[in-house]
N, C-alpha and C positions, 0 to 999 in steps of 0.2 A: 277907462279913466283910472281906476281903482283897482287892478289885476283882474278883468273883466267886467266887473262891476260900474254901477254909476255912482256910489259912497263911499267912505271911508271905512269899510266893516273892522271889527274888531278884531276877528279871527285872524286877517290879513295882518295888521298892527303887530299883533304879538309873534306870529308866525316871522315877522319881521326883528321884531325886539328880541328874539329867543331864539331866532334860527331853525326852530323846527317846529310843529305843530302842537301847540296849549289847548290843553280842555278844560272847561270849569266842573267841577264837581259841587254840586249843587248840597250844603248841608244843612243842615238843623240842630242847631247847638243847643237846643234845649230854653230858648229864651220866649217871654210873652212882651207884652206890647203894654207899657201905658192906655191908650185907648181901649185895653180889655180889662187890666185887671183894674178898673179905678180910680187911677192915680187921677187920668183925664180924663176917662170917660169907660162905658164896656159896651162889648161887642164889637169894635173895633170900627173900621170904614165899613160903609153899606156892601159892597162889592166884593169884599178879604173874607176868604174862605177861612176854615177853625185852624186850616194849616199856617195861615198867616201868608200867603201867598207864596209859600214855599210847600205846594200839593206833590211834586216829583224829587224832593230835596231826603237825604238819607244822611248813615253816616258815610264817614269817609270811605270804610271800608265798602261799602253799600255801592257807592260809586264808582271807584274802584272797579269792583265788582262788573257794576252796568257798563263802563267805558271797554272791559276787556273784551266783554261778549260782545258789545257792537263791532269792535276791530276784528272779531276772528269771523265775525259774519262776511265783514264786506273784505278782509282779505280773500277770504274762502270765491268769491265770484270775482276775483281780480287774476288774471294771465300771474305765471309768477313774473313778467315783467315788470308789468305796472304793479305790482304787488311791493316790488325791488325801490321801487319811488315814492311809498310810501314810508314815514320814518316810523315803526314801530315802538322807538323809544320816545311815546308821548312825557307831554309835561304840563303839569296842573296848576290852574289856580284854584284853590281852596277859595270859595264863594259862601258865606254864610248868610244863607236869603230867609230861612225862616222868620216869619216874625222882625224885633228890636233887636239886634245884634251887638249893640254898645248896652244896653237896660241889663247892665249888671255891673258888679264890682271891680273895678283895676284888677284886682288881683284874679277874680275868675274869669275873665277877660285873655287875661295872657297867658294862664293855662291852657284855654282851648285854643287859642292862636298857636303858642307851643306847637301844641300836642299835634295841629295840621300842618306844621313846617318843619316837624321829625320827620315827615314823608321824604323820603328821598328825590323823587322825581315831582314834589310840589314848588313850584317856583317865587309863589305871592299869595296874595289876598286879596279878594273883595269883601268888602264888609257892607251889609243892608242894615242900614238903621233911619230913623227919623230925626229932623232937626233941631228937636226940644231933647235929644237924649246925645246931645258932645255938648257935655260940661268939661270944665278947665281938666279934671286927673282923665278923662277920656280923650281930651286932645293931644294931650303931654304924650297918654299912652299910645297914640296913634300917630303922633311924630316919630318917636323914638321908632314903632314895626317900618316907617316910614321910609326910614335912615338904612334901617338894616334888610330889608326886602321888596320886592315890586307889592302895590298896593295901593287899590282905589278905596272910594267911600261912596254906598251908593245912597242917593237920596229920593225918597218919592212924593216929587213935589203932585202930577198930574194934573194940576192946573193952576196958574195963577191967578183965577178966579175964587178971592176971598170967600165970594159967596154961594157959587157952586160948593164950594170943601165944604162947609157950613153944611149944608143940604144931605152930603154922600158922610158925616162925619167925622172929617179928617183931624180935628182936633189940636190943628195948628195954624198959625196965620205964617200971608204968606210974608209978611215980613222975618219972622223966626225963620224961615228959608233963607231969604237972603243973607242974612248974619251968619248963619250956620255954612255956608257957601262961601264969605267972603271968610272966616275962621279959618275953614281948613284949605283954601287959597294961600291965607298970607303964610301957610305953614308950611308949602306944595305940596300939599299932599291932593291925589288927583278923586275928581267928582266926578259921578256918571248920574244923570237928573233921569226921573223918572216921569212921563206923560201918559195919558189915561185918553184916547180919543171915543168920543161919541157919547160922554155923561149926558143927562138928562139937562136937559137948556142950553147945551153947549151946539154954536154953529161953527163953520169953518173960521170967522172970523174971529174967536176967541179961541183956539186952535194957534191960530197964526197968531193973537197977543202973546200966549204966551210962551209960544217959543221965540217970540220975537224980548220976552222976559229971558228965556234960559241962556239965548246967544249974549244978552248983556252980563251973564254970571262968566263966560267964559270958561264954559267946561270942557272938563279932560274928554266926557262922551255922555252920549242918550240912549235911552230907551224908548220905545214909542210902544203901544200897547193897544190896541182898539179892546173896547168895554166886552168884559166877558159877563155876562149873567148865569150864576150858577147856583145847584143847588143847595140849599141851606145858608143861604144870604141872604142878608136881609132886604139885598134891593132886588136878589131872585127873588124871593116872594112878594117885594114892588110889584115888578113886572108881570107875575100871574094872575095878579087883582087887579091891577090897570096897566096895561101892554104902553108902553112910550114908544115913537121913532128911535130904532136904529141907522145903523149908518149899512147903508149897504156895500157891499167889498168895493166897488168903484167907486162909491164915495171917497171910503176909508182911502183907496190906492192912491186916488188924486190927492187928498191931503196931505199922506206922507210926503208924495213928492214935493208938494207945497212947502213944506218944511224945510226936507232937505236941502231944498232950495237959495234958503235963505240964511244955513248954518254955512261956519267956516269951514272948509275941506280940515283942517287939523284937527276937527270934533271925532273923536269915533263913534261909530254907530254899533253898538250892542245888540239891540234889539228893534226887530220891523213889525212883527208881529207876534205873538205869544198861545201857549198854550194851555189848556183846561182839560180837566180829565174829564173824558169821553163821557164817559156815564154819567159826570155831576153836568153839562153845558146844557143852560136850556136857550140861549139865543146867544149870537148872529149864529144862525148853523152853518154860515161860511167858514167861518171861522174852523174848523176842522179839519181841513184843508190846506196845511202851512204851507205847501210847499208852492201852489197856487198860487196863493198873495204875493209868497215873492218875489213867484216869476210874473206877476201881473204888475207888481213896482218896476220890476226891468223895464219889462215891457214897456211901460207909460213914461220912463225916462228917455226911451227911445224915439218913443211917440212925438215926445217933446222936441229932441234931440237937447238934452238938457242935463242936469247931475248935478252931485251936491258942492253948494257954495255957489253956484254961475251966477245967481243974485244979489251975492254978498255984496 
């Protein structure tokens, strides 16, 4: 359906939009979170490690760095043919996932934006921020990078269960989502919504509400996420004093497809499953195992004989 696949992957998309193959460089601009330092709350959500769920995020240079050593690894076990077909001269999108990404000033804002689009071979931006932090001088500034380069805005709704967020301390309602979504729509600037599967109270049926919420926002693309417990969380240390149901990887695998299911093929998909660093994960221990999951989502869209949008 999808250049082998059964969804619209992202990688595909851009490799498409760009011509040659984009990596994100995953950074850390130096920014904190409302939900930690006071504004709205501290500690953050239950589940957001001290990195702010950017645990693998660096500088640029940093990534840089990590992207060159991975290419000279797998060229190094490639024929120099197939070597000949891969394009060497990658191109980046500058992803800023640390933490609040917008939870600073206009003006330091577009310095560090700047400063990752001096890159030569950087092509756009992702921006990871929350939907109480695009006030009017943050939308203004985020039309204008809009105008002048490729660029999403990510958001982490992870359920549209008011009362779940409540519970994990998300420190937002989900209606500030929705406005914050329909903002940066009427301004087109594109949105990738962020899902959190297997929270505590959460069944397949409130899964399916609220992506069946994220398809009515109409966004540029998703992430999906099955629940990591790690440690120095505060809902890792939930979990050690009263263990809750997880979602076991066949759970998780049939929900995703559930999902997928019922998005529009023109949604990109970003992310199927995610990662935690080894030594902080104390549950699913599936989970450690990316490459698994993925091919177990193949697999179960096969099964189906099925893919994404065929229930739209």
């Amino acid at each position: 359906m999808f250049n082998g696949l059964h969804y619209n992957s992202i990688s595909a998309y851009l490799k498409e939009r760009f011509g040659c193959r984009v990596v994100k460089l995953a950074l850390d601009g130096g920014f904190t979170c409302p939900n930690r330092d006071g504004t709205k709350g501290l500690g953050g959500c239950t589940f957001c490690s001290d990195s702010g769920s950017g645990d693998f995020a660096g500088t640029i240079e940093q990534q840089l760095a990590s992207v060159s050593r991975k290419w000279n690894r797998s060229e190094s076990s490639l024929s120099a043919a197939a070597a000949d077909k891969e394009d060497p001269d990658l191109k980046y999108i500058a992803y800023f996932q640390s933490h609040t990404n917008t939870y600073a000033s206009p003006e330091r804002l577009r310095a560090i934006w700047d400063e990752a689009l001096a890159h030569g071979n950087v092509v756009g931006l992702a921006i990871a921020t929350r939907p109480d932090c695009l006030g009017p001088e943050v939308l203004d500034l985020l039309e204008e990078y809009n105008e002048k380069t490729f660029l999403w805005v990510e958001l982490g709704l992870q359920t549209a269960s008011d009362d779940t967020a409540e519970k994990f301390h998300r420190c937002s309602k989900t209606a500030e989502f929705t406005d914050a979504a329909y903002h940066l729509s009427s301004l087109g600037i594109k949105c990738v919504i962020h899902l959190i599967l297997g929270l505590p109270g959460e069944d397949k049926a409130q899964f399916l509400s609220t992506a069946e919420y994220v398809r009515s926002l109409s966004p540029f693309g998703i992430k999906i996420h099955m629940l990591h417990l790690m440690e120095g969380t505060a809902m890792g240390e939930e979990y050690r004093r009263a263990p809750f149901p997880l979602l076991t990887m066949e759970e998780y695998v049939s929900c995703v497809c559930d999902i997928l299911e019922i998005l529009p093929q023109s949604v990109t998909i970003h992310r199927l499953t995610g990662d935690a660093p080894q030594d902080k994960l104390i549950a699913p221990d599936w989970t450690r195992n990316k490459h698994a999951v993925l091919n177990a989502i193949q697999q179960e869209f096969k099964r189906r004989c099925s893919f994404q949008g065929c229930k739209v």
